[in-house]
Every structure is written in structure tokens, then in C-alpha cells.
SEKOL-205743 format. One record per residue (C-alpha): x, y, z; residue number from 0. Coordinates in nm, 3 decimals, always signed. Layout:
! SEKOL-205743
       x       y       z   n
       X       Y       Z NUM
...
END
This chain:
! SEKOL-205743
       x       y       z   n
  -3.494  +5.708  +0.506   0
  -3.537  +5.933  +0.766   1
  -3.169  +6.043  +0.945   2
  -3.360  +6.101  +1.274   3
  -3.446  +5.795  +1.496   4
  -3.815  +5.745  +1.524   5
  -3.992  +5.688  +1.917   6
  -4.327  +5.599  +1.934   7
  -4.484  +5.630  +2.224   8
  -4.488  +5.941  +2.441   9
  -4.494  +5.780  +2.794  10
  -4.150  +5.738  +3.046  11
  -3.966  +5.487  +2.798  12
  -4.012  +5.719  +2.504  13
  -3.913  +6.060  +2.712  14
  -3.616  +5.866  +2.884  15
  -3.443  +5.756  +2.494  16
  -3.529  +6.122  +2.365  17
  -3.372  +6.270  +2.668  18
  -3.110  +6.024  +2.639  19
  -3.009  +6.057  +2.226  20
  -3.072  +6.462  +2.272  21
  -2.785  +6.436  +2.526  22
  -2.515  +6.341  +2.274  23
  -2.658  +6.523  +2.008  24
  -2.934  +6.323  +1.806  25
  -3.214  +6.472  +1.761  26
  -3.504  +6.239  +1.699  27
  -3.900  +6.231  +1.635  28
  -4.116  +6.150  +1.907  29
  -4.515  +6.025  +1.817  30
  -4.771  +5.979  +2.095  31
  -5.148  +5.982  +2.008  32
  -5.239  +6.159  +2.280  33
  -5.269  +6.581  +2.322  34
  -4.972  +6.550  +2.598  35
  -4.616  +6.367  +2.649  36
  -4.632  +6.117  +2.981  37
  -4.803  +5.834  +2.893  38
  -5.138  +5.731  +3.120  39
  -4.905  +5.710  +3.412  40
  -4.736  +6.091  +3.380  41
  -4.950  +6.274  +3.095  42
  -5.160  +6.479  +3.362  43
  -5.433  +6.696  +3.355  44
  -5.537  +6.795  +2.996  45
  -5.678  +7.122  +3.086  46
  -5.478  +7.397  +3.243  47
  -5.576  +7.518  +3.625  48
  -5.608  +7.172  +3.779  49
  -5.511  +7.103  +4.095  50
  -5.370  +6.695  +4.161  51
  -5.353  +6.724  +4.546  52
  -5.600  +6.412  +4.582  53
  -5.307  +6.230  +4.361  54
  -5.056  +6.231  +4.604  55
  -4.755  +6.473  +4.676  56
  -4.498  +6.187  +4.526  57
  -4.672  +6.138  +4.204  58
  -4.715  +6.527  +4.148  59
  -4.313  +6.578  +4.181  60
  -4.197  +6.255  +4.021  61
  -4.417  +6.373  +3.704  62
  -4.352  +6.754  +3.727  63
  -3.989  +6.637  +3.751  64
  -3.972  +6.398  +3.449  65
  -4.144  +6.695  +3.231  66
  -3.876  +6.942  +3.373  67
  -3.627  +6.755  +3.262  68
  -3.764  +6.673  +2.919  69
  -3.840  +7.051  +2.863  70
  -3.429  +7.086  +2.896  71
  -3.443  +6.870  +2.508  72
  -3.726  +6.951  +2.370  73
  -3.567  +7.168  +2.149  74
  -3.390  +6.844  +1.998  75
  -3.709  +6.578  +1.995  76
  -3.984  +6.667  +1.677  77
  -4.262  +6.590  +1.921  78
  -4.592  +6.503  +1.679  79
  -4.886  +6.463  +1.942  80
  -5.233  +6.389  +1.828  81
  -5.056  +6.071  +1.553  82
  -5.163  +5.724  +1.598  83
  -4.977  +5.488  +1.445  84
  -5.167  +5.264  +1.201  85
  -4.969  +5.017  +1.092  86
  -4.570  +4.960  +0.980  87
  -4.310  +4.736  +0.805  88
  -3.969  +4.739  +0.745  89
  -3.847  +5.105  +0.749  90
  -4.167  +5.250  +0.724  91
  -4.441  +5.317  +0.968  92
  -4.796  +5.488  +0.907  93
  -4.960  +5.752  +1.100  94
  -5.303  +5.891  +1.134  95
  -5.212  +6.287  +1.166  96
  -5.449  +6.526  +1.383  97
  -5.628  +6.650  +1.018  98
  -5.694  +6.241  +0.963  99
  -5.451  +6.175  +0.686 100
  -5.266  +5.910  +0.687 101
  -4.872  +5.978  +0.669 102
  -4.613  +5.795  +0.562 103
  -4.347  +5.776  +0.826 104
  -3.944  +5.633  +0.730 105
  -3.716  +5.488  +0.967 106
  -3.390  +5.402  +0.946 107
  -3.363  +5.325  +1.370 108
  -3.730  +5.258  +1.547 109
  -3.821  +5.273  +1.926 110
  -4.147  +5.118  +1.988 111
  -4.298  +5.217  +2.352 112
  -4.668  +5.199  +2.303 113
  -4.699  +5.094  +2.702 114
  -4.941  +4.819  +2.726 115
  -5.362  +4.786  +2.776 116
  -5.621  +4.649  +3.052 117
  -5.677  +4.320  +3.060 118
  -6.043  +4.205  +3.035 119
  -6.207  +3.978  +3.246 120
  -6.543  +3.850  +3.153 121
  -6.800  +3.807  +3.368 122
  -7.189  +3.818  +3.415 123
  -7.256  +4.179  +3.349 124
  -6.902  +4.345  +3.292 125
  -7.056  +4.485  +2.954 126
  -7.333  +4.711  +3.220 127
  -7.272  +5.083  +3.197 128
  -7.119  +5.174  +3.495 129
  -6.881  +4.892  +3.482 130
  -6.525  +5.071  +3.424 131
  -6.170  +4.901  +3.370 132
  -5.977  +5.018  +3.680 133
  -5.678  +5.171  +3.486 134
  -5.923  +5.364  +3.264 135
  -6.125  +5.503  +3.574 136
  -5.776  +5.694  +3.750 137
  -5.667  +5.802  +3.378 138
  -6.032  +5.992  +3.429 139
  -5.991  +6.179  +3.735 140
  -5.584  +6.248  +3.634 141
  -5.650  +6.382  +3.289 142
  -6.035  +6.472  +3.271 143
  -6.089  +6.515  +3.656 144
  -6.382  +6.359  +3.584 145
  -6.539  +6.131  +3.886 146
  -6.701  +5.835  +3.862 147
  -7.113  +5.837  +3.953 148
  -7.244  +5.749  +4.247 149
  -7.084  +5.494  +4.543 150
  -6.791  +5.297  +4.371 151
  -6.638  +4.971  +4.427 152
  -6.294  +4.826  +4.359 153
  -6.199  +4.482  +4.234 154
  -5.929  +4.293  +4.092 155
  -5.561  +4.201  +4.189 156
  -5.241  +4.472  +4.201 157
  -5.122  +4.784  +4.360 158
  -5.363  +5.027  +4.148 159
  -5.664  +4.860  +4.349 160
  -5.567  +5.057  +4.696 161
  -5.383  +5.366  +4.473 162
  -5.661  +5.422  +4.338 163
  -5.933  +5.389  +4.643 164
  -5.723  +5.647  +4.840 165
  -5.695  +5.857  +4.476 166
  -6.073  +5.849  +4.449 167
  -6.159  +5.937  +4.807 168
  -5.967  +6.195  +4.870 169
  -6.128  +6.363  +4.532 170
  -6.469  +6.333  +4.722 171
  -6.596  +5.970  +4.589 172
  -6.768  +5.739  +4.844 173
  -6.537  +5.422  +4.793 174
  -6.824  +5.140  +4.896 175
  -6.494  +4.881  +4.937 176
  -6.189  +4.758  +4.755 177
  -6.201  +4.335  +4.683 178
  -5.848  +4.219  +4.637 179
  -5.861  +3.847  +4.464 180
  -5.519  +3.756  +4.587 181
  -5.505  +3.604  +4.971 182
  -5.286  +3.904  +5.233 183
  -5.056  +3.550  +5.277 184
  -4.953  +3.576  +4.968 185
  -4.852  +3.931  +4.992 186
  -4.682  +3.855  +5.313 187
  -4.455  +3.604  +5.163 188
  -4.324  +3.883  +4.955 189
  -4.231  +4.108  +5.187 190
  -3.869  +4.058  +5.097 191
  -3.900  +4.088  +4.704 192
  -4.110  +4.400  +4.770 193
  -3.808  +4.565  +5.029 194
  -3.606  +4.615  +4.693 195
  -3.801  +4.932  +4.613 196
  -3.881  +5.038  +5.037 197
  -4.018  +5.377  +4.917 198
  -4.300  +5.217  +4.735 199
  -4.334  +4.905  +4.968 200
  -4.412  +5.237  +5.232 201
  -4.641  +5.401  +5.006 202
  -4.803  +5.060  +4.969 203
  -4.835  +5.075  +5.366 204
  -4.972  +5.433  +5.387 205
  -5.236  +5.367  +5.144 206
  -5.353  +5.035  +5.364 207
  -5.308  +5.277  +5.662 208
  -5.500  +5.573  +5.475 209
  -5.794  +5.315  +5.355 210
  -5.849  +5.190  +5.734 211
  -5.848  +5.549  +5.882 212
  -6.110  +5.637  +5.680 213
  -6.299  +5.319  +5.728 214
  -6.258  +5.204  +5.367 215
  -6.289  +4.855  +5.404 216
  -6.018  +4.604  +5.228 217
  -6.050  +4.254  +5.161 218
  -5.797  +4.024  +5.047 219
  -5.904  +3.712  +4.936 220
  -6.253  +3.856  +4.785 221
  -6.340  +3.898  +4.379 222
  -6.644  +3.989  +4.206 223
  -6.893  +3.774  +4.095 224
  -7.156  +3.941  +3.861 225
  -7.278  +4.283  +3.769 226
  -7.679  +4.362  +3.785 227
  -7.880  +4.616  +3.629 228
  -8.090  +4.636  +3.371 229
  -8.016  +4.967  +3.186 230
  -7.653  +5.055  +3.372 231
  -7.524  +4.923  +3.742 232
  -7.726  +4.880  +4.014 233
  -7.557  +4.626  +4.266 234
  -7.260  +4.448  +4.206 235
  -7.195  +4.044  +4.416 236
  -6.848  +3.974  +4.567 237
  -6.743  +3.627  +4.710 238
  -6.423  +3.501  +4.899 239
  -6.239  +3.358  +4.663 240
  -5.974  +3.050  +4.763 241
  -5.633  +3.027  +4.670 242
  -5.706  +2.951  +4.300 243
  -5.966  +3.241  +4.279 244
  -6.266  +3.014  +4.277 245
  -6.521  +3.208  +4.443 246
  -6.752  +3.061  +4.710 247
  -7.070  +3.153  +4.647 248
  -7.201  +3.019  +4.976 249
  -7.054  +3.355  +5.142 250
  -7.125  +3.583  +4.873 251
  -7.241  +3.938  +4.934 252
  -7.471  +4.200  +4.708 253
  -7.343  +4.555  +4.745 254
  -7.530  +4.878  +4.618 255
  -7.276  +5.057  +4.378 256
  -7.341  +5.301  +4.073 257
  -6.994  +5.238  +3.945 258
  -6.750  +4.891  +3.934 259
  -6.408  +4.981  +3.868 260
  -6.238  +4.675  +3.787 261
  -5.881  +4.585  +3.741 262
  -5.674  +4.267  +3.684 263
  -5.370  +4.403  +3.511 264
  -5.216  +4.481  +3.202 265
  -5.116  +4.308  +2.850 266
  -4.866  +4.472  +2.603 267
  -5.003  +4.690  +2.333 268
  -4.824  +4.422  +2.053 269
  -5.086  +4.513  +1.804 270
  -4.769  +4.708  +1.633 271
  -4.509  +4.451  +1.657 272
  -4.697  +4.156  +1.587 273
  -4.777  +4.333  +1.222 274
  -4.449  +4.388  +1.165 275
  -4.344  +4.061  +1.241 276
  -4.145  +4.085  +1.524 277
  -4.064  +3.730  +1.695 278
  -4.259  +3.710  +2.001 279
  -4.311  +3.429  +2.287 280
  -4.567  +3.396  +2.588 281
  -4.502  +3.542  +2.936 282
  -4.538  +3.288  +3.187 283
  -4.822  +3.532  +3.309 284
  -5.025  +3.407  +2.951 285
  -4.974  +3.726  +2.796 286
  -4.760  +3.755  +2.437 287
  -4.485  +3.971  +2.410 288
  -4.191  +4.074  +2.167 289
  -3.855  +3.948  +2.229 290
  -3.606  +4.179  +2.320 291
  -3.210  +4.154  +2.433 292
  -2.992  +4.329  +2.702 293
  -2.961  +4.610  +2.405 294
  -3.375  +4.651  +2.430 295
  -3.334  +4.512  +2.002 296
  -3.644  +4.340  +1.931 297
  -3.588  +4.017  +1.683 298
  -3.439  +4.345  +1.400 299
  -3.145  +4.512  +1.546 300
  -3.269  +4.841  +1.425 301
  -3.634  +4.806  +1.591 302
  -3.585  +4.886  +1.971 303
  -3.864  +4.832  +2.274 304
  -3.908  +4.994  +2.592 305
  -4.128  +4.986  +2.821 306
  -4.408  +4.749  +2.908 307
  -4.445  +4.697  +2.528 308
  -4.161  +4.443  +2.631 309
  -4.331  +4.341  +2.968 310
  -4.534  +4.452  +3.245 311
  -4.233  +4.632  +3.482 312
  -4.397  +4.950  +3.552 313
  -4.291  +5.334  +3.479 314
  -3.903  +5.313  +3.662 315
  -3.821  +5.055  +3.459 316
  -3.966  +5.182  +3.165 317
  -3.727  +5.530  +3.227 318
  -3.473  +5.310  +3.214 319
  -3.496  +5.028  +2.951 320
  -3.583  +5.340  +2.701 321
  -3.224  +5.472  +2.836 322
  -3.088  +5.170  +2.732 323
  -3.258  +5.132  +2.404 324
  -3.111  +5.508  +2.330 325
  -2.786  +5.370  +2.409 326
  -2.775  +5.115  +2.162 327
  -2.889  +5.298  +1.898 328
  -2.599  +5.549  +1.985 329
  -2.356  +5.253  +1.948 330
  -2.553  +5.189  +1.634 331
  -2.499  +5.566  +1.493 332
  -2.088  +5.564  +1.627 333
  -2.189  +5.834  +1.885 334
  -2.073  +5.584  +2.165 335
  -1.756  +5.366  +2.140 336
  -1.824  +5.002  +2.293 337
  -1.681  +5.051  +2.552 338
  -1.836  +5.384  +2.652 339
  -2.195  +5.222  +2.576 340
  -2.131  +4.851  +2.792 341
  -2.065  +5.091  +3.042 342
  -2.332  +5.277  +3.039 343
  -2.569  +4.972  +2.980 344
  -2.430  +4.832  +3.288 345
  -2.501  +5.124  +3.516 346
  -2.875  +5.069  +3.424 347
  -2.918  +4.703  +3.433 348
  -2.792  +4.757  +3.794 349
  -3.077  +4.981  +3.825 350
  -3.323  +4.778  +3.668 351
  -3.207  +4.477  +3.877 352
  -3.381  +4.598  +4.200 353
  -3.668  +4.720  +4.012 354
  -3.740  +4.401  +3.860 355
  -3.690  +4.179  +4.197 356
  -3.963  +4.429  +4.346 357
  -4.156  +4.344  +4.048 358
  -4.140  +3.965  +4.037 359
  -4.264  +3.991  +4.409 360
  -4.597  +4.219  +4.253 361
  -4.633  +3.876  +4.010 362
  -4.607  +3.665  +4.271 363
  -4.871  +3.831  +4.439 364
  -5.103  +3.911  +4.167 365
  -5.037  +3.550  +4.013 366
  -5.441  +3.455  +3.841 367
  -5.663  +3.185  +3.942 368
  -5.771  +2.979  +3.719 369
  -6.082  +3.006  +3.915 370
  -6.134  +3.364  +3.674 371
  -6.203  +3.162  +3.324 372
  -6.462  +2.992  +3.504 373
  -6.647  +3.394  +3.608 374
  -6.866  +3.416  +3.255 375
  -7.200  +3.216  +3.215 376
  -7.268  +3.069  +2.926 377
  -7.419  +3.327  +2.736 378
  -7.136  +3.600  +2.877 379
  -7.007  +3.801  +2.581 380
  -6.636  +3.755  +2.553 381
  -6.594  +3.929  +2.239 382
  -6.778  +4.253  +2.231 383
  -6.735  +4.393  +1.898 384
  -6.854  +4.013  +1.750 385
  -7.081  +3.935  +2.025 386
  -6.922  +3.577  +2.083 387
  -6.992  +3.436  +2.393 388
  -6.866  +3.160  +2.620 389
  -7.144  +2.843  +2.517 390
  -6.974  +3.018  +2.140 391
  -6.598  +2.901  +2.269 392
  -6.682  +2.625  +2.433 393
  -6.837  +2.480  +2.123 394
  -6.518  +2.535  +1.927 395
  -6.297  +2.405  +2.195 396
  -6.573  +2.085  +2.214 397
  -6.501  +2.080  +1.875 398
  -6.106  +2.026  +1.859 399
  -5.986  +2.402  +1.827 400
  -5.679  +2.433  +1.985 401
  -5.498  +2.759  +1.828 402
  -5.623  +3.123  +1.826 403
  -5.611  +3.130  +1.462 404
  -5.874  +2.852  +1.444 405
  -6.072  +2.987  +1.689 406
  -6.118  +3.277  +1.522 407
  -6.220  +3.136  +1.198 408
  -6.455  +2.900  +1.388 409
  -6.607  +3.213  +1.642 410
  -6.532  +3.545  +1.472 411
  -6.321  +3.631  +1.778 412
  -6.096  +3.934  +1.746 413
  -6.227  +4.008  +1.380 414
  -6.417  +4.340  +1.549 415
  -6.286  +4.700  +1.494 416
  -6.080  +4.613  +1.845 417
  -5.905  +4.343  +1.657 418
  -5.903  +4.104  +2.014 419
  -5.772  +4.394  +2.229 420
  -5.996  +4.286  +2.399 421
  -6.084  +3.956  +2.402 422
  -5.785  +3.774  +2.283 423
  -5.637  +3.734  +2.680 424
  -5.929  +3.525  +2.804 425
  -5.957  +3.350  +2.486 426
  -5.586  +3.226  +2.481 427
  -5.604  +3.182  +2.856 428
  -5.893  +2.929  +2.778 429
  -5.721  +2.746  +2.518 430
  -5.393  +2.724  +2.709 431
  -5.615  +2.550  +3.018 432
  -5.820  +2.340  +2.757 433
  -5.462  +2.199  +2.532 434
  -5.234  +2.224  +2.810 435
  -4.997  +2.388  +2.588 436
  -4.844  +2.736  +2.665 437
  -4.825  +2.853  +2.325 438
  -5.136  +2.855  +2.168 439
  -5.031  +3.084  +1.904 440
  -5.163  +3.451  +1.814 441
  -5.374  +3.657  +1.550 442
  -5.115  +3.893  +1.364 443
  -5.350  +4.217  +1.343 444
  -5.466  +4.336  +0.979 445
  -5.387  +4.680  +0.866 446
  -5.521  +4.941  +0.968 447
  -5.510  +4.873  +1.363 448
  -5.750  +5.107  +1.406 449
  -6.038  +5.231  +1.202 450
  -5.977  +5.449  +0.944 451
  -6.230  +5.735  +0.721 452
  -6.144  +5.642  +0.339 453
  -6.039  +6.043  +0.274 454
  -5.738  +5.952  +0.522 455
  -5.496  +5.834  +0.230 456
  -5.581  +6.101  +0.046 457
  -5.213  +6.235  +0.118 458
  -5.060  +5.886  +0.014 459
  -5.268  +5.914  -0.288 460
  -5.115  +6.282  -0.377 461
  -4.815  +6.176  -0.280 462
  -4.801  +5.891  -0.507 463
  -4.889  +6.056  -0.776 464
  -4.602  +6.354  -0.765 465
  -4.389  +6.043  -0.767 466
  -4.514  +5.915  -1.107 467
END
């Protein structure tokens, strides 16, 4: 077993519980598949000589900040960048290195932080090039600098719809308008929730301010509809949507866009933990997640999460649930006394107590519509890598399905190289609306989570037979 604790994931949560063990003396190893420590929210540019003015000033020092500090230990963390984690069990995980071999990796103490993913929403034409997931688009212009073609619209539900809009026009995009599903009532009702963190409840503010100065128009209460084009995006139709996001296609309006940038939240990347067999329950925003404690132990004391691998609670909270995580696996190793470590815990949940009232006032918010499932026409594709469609799920559910397990067997859902990434959310979204139930269970992904060449285990293979 290896003596050093094991982080995966490179983002906030994994920095913060290197950081945090490298301050009493642990070293540990740190694996992120990308070319950069950060995660999609800190990472950065990719290529040196970049400029992020259009970013914002705050977001330039809070992430030149968190890599200052991290450059203080990195002397202490075995940072392995370019590894994707393939699969794992108990005390052992397996890694794709940067020469594609896979690599046996033992742990004795684990911190998972893989962050989380998009969720897809299907609807008529969300499969057109030009269509873009929202989160995927700003990861673009941060790390590539790469803008999107054309005039661009905005869609979905959250924060990152205006962030973004004020990101992207400041870089030189035309911003054609941003469509935010939830109702500006709603938002006001929050007000208070949303005071808990007042420097981002004033960015929140500028941006609005920012959008209208420019004449950026913003509409609350508005969704998308459908996508047209033939060969990529040509127009895209939005429609006021009521207070369960059905949209009213009476008032519905065509707009002439080369890109849709769409975006209605996250889902944790559980692909990981649900192999492993971590015990895991459904959010009450219909998305699964592992279960953790007040220590950040998952349903194994010595498996740790942090981060939004956990739930959706953005990057403060993720610095400081991957504190906490390092804590306990201090306590764990004797290099804090109980006493030292409850105190320390404390300190943070204090800090994560604010940060998670601001949050629940985001949910509130954000909350879906049921009004969404209804977005895809019959023949929709809802699972892209099988090319299932909606008339293919309502069939099963005609049919009695009533689990995700069955409705895979019944639709080849999730049995693509994506292994439901993808398509899973809307598909146990619809079965949860069609039972009534909120757990409708969940597809435990197949090794390897993502597709591997066949000379990969060649290492395992030499390395199996030096043991014999």
C-alpha cells in the first residue's frame, strides 16, 4: 500500500487537502487528467502569454492566489497531470498515464474530488453543431481562448448564464441575448439567502448592470425551445416560460445565432464512486450523489470526498470541505490529536455555513420545471452514443419500466462509450415524474470508464509477470 495519501482531482478541493496535509508534514500524490492543477473553474490558460482581462479582475487574483499558495507545497504533493483515472476498488485505483498505459495505483487513504459535469437537456436540435454546453463554452475562452463563431446566445438557469455573457463580450463576441428559465421573482425572494456571500451577490449585480450598459438584453422567465439548421446552427426559438418552465409557444421568438451556449447546471462526476461501491442517495435536485459525513468519509472511512463530487456547492466550498477531508485523514494518520482536529473542523464548518445558505438560495432559484422533460419531440435523441430517443423511453415507460437498470436493458441507454454521462439525468428525471418515486435507482458504470487502446495494460501485463 502506498504510505502517501492519494487526491484525485486537481481542482480547489484537491489543492486545498494537499495544501492542507503538506502543512503538517504529509506529503501526498495528487492526479488530475488535465495538463494544469485548478480544475475548470481555476486551471487557466493552457498556453503561456495570455492575457484574462475579459475574465474579470476578481477571478484573475482569486486563481493567481490559490496557485501562489499551492506553489509554497508543491515540493510535498507528487503532482501526476495528464492521468485519468479508469476505474478503482478497495485500495487500489487505475490510471491511464500520459504514454497510455494503464497503472496500477495503491491506497491506503483516498480523496476523491473529480468536481462534477453539465447536465444535458434534450431538446429539438441540441445535437446541431454549434450547439455548446454553457460550462464547456467559458472553459474555451479561459483555457484555449478560443471564441465561439458567429452571434451567440445564452440559455439555461444559474449564475454562469450572465458570468459568462459579460465574459464573452468583453472578449469581442456579439452576445445576441441571455434567456434565464427561472422567473426575476424568484430571485428576488432570495435576496436574503444570497446576502450570506455580499461580495458575490455584488458581482451578481455588476454583471446585470454590465449586461444592460451594453444593451445585452436579459430575460428572466424565457428558455429555449428548439435548435434549426440543417448542417450546424442557424436560428435558435425562445419562449416565456411559466413558473414550471412550460414554455408558451404562443409568444415564442426565432433569433439568428451561429452558436447556442446552453446551461442548466451541473451533476457529480460519480462515475468513480459508484464503481467502487460507495453508498449513494438522490439530491432532492434529482441528481445521485455519494454519501459523505461532517469528516468528508464517504460510506469507507478511508475514502474521503470533496468538492462537488459530494454536491453542487461551488469552488469556496470545495477549498474548504477538501480542508476538512485533509483533516480527518490527519486524525486518521495521529498527526492531529482529537481535539486539535474537532477544532479545526469546526472553524470550517463555520465557514462553510454561510457558503452553503448562499447556496441553497442559488437552488432555490435555479429549482427545474418539470416543464424541461416535456422540451424533446418524439424522435429527440436522448442518448447520443445509442441513438435512443424519446418515442424509445416512452415505450419502455408505456411498458412498466420503472428503474434505470431496466430501462437500460429495455433502450440501450447509457451502454455508449459515455456510459449515461450524458443521458442518465433526463432519463432518471423521467422515470422519477412517471413512478412518483425519488429513487429510481442507478447504473453502476463498467470498467474502464473511459475508452481504453488494448496496448494500455501492457504495463499490468509486465508487471504481472515479474510477479510470477
Amino acid at each position: 500500500m502506498s504510505a502517501k495519501p492519494v487526491i484525485v482531482g486537481g481542482g480547489p478541493a484537491g489543492m486545498s487537502a494537499a495544501m492542507e496535509l503538506a502543512r503538517h508534514g504529509v506529503d501526498s500524490v495528487l492526479l488530475d487528467e488535465a495538463s494544469r492543477v485548478g480544475g475548470v473553474v481555476y486551471r487557466g490558460p493552457l498556453r503561456q502569454g495570455v492575457v484574462l482581462d475579459y475574465l474579470g479582475e476578481r477571478y484573475r487574483e482569486n486563481m493567481q492566489a490559490l496557485h501562489r499558495e499551492f506553489e509554497q507545497y508543491r515540493n510535498r504533493v507528487d503532482i501526476r497531470l495528464d492521468t485519468r483515472i479508469v476505474g478503482g476498488g478497495d485500495g487500489e485505483l487505475f490510471a491511464l498515464t500520459p504514454d497510455e498505459q494503464v497503472e496500477a495505483i495503491p491506497y491506503s487513504q483516498l480523496l476523491l474530488a473529480a468536481g462534477c459535469h453539465e447536465r444535458s437537456v434534450p431538446f429539438p436540435g441540441w445535437t446541431l453543431p454549434g450547439v455548446i454546453m454553457l460550462g464547456g463554452l467559458q472553459l474555451q475562452i479561459k483555457s484555449g481562448v478560443v471564441k465561439p463563431l458567429g452571434r451567440t446566445a445564452l440559455v439555461g438557469t444559474g449564475p454562469l448564464l450572465p458570468l459568462v455573457a459579460c465574459q464573452l463580450h468583453r472578449a469581442g463576441v456579439e452576445v445576441a441575448g441571455v434567456y434565464e428559465a427561472s422567473a426575476f421573482g424568484r430571485l428576488a425572494k432570495e435576496a436574503i439567502a444570497l446576502l450570506n456571500q455580499p461580495q458575490l451577490f455584488l458581482d451578481g449585480l455588476s454583471m446585470v448592470a454590465y449586461l444592460k450598459r451594453h444593451g445585452v438584453p436579459l430575460h428572466y422567465g424565457w428558455g429555449v425551445v428548439e435548435a434549426h439548421g440543417d448542417a450546424e446552427l442557424g436560428e435558435v426559438t425562445v419562449a416565456p416560460y411559466d413558473a414550471e418552465w412550460h414554455a408558451d409557444l404562443t409568444r415564442s421568438r426565432r433569433l439568428q445565432v451561429q452558436t447556442l451556449a446552453v446551461g442548466y447546471g451541473f451533476i457529480p462526476r460519480t462515475q468513480l464512486t459508484q464503481q467502487m461501491g460507495l453508498e449513494h442517495r438522490y439530491d432532492d435536485d434529482g441528481y445521485l450523489k455519494p454519501v459523505n459525513d461532517d469528516w468528508q468519509r464517504s460510506s469507507r472511512d478511508n475514502v474521503h470526498l470533496a468538492g462537488d463530487i459530494g454536491g453542487l456547492r461551488g469552488g469556496d466550498a470545495a477549498i474548504v470541505t477538501g480542508r476538512i477531508a485533509a483533516q480527518s485523514m490527519l486524525l486518521q494518520l495521529g498527526k492531529l490529536d482529537q481535539a486539535q482536529a474537532l477544532s479545526r473542523r469546526q472553524a470550517c464548518l463555520d465557514e462553510l455555513a454561510s457558503i452553503l445558505r448562499f447556496r441553497k438560495g442559488i437552488d432555490s432559484f435555479t429549482r427545474r420545471g418539470r416543464g424541461q422533460l416535456a422540451l424533446p419531440a418524439r424522435d429527440t435523441v436522448i442518448c447520443r452514443c445509442e441513438h435512443a430517443t424519446r418515442q424509445d423511453i416512452d415505450t419502455a415507460l408505456e411498458q412498466g419500466v420503472n428503474d434505470l437498470i431496466s430501462l437500460k436493458m429495455r433502450t440501450r441507454v447509457s451502454m455508449g462509450d459515455c456510459q449515461g454521462k450524458m443521458c442518465v439525468g433526463y432519463c432518471s428525471d423521467r422515470l422519477r415524474e412517471h413512478t412518483g418515486k425519488r429513487d429510481v435507482g442507478w447504473i453502476r458504470p463498467r470498467f474502464p470508464l473511459d475508452p481504453l487502446p488494448f496496448s494500455a495494460f501492457s504495463a499490468i501485463d509486465a508487471q504481472q509477470t515479474e510477479e510470477i
